[in-house]
C-alpha positions as CSV (number, residue, x, y, z in Angstrom):
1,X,130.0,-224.0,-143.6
2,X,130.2,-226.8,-146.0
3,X,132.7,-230.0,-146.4
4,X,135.6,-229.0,-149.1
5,X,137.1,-231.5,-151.5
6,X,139.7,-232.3,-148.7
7,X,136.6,-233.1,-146.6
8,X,137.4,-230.2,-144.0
9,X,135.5,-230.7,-140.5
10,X,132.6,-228.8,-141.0
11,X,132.6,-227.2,-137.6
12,X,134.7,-224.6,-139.2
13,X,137.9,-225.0,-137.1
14,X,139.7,-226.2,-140.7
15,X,140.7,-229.9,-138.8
16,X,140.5,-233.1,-141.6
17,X,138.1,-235.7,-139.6
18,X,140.2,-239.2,-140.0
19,X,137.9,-241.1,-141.5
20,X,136.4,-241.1,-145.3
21,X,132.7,-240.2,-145.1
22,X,133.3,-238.4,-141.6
23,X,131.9,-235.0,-141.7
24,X,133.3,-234.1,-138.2
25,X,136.5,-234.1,-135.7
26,X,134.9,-236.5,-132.9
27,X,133.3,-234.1,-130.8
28,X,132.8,-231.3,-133.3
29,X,129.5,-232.1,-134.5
30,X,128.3,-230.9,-130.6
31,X,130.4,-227.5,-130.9
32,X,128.4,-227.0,-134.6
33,X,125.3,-227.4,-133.4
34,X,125.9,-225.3,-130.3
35,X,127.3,-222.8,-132.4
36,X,124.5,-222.9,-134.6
37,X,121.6,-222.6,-132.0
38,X,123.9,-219.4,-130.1
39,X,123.3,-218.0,-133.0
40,X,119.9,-218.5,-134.1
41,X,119.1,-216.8,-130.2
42,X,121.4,-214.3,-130.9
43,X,119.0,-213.5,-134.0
44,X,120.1,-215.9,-136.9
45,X,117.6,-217.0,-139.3
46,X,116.8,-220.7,-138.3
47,X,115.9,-222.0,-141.5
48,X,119.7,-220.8,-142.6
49,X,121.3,-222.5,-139.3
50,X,118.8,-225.6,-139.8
51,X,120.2,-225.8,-143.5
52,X,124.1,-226.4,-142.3
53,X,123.1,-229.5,-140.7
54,X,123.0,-232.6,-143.1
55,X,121.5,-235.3,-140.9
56,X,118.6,-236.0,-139.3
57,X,120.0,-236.4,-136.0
58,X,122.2,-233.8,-136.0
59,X,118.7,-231.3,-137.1
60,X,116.6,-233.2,-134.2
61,X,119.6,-232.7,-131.8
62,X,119.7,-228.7,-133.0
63,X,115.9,-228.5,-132.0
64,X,116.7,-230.2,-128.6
65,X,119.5,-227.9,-128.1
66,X,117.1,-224.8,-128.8
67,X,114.3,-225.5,-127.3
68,X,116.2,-225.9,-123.8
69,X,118.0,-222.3,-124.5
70,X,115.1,-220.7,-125.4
């Protein structure tokens, strides 16, 4: 999933976050990375999952997120 030139939310659900710059509905950034890590346990690669996040904090929240799954 990656941000259009309409700067879709890039949770997927197709939403257009208010704000220039925002990458996310508020709130959507969670259901990504959730998303992402029920994924990755359900067999994804996690270097492909990793590689949909573009911060650092939303990458150090994914490995929080999976280490407490796994």
């Amino acid at each position: 999933m990656t941000t259009t030139e309409q700067g879709a939310c890039l949770c997927g659900c197709g939403g257009t976050p208010a704000y220039p710059g925002s990458r996310y509905l508020p709130g959507h950034d969670r259901r990504h990375i959730e998303q992402l890590v029920s994924d990755v346990l359900a067999g994804r690669e996690e270097a492909g999952a990793r590689a949909e996040l573009q911060t650092a904090s939303a990458q150090s929240e994914f490995d929080r997120r999976l280490v407490e799954r796994a």
